[in-house]
N, C-alpha and C positions, 0 to 999 in steps of 0.2 A: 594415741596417748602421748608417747614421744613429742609428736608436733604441738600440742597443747604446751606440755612443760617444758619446750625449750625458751619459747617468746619468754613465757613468766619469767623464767629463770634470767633472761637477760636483764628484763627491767628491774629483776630485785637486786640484779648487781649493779644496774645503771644508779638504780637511788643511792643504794650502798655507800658508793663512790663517792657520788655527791655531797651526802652525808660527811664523809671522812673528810672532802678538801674543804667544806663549809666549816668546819671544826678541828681545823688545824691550830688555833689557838694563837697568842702571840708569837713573835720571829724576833732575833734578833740581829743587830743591823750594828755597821759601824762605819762611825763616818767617814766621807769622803776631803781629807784637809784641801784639797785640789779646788774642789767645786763647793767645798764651804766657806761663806766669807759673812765679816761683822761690817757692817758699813754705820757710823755713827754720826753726827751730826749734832754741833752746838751752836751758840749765839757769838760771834764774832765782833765784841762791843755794840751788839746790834745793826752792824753795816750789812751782816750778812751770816750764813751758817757755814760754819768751818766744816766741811767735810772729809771724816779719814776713812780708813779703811783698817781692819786684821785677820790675814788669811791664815790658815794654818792649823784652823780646829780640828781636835780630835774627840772621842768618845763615843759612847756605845746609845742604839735607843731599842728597848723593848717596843713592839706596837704588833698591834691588829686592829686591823681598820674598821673591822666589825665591832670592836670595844674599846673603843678610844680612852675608858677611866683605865684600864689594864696599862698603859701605856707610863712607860719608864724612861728617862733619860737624864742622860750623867755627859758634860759636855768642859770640856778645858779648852781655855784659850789664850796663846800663846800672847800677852801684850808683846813683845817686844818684838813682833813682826807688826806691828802699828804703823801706816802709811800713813802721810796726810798731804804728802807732795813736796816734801822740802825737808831737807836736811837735820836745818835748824829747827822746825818747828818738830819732828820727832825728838829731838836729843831735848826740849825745851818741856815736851810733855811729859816722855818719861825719865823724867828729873826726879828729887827725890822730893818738892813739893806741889808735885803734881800726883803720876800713876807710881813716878817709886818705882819706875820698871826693874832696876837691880835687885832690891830684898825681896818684889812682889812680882813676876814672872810673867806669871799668867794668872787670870781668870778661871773663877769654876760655878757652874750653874748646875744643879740636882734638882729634879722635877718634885715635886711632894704631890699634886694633885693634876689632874685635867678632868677639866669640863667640857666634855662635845658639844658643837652646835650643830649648826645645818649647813648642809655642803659641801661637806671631809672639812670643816674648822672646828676649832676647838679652842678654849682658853688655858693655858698651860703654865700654874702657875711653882716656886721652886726657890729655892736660894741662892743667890748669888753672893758669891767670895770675891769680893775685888780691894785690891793696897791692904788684905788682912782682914778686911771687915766681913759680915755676913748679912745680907738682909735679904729682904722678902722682896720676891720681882715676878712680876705675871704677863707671860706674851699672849697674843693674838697671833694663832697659826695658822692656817691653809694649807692642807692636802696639793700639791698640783698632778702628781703623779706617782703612781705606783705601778712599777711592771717588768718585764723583763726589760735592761740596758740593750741600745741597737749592733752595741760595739762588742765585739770578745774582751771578755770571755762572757758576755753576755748573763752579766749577775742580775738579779732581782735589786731593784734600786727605787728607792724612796725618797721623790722633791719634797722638799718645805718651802714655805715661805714665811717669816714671822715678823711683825714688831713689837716695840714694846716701848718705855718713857723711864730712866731713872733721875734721882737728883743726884747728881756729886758730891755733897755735902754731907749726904748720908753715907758716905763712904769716906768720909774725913778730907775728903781733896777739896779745900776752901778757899786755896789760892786765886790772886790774879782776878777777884770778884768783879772789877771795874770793866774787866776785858774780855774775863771768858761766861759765859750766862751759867746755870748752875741745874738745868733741862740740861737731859743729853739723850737725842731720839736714837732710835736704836732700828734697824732695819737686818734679819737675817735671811739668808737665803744657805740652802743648805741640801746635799744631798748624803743620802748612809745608804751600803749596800750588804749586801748579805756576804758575809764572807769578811777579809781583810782586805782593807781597801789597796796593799801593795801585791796582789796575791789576782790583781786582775789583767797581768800580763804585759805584753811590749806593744802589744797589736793598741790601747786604749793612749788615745791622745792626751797630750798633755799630764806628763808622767811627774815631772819635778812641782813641788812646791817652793812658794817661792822663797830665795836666802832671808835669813834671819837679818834685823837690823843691829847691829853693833849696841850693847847696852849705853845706858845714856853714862857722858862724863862724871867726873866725882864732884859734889857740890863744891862753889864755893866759900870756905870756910866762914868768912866773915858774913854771909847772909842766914839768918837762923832757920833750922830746919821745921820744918809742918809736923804737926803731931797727929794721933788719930782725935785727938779731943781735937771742938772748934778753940778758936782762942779769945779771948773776952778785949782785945786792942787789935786795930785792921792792921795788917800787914804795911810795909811800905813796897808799892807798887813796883816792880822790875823790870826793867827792859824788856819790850814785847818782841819775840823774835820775828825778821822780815822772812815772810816768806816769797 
């Protein structure tokens, strides 16, 4: 009798199990500023696309990969670690008639919905805060990975990949229309892990994020300042910085 109810008894603990880690429900994650980066891209008087870069995100992402509408995320972004490769061309963007980087800091993006697709994607779409404004902004995600990290302390780590397309005009930044295009493509790559991302020890490479950029100079005076309204007469055009 014994040998009958032992097998059983395994396998009703085997499904058990199973049961319990298949319904472990959402997790949440926080991101990694290290291995998060915004890489954007605009029209360059049309010669070519100005490519920057903003490392340094932080924020939290609820998910389960088995329920991808359950999925939450709340994401800030540091402007004023904005790279473009040149000096002048960062001090010249966040100016205060451009991002405004002094009053306006950083970026913040909060998820409102996601729609799953096929093949760990999803559409994910959310509000974006940027120069004060608020609007509606929808990525295109990709799952790349989900699993334990190879490195100690070997946390549970979640890749993205996403794009997305805003205008800048929708966010009141109307300057400079002759030179900068008013599409600004949007490329994220992004990893969150389970735990605090400073909390994964000395053994995990590449430990520093990188220095802040110096907030941009104080405008000057005799040039008028941008408002969040567009303005009803064009600007006169200013000196395009060399980069």
């Amino acid at each position: 009798m014994l040998r009958r109810v032992l097998p059983s008894l395994g396998l009703m603990l085997g499904v058990a199990s199973w049961s319990s880690a298949g319904a472990a429900g959402p997790e949440t994650y926080e991101l990694d500023p290290v291995h998060t980066r915004v890489l954007f891209a605009v029209s360059h008087a049309g010669f070519s696309k100005a490519l920057g870069t903003v490392s340094g995100s932080t924020g939290t992402l609820v998910f389960d990969r088995d329920d991808w509408r359950s999925a939450r995320l709340d994401v800030r972004v540091p402007i004023q670690h904005l790279d473009l490769g040149d000096a002048k061309w960062n001090e010249a963007v966040l100016g205060i008639n451009l991002l405004d980087g002094k009053r306006h800091p950083e970026a913040h993006f909060v998820s409102t919905s996601v729609e799953p697709g096929e093949a760990d994607r999803a559409r994910v779409c959310g509000d974006l805060t940027l120069r004060g404004m608020t609007r509606p902004l929808c990525m295109d995600v990709t799952l790349n990975a989900l699993k334990r990290h190879p490195l100690p302390p070997f946390r549970r780590t979640a890749g993205f990949s996403a794009t997305a397309t805003l205008s800048r005009a929708e966010y009141g930044i109307i300057t400079w229309k002759n030179v900068i295009g008013d599409s600004v493509d949007l490329r994220i790559e992004a990893e969150a892990v389970i735990g605090k991302p400073d909390e994964r020890g000395a053994a995990h490479v590449e430990t520093q994020a990188p220095a802040p950029i110096e907030p941009a100079v104080e405008p000057d005076p005799s040039e008028p300042a941008s408002t969040d309204q567009p303005e009803t007469e064009p600007e006169p055009t200013p000196p395009e910085p060399t980069p």
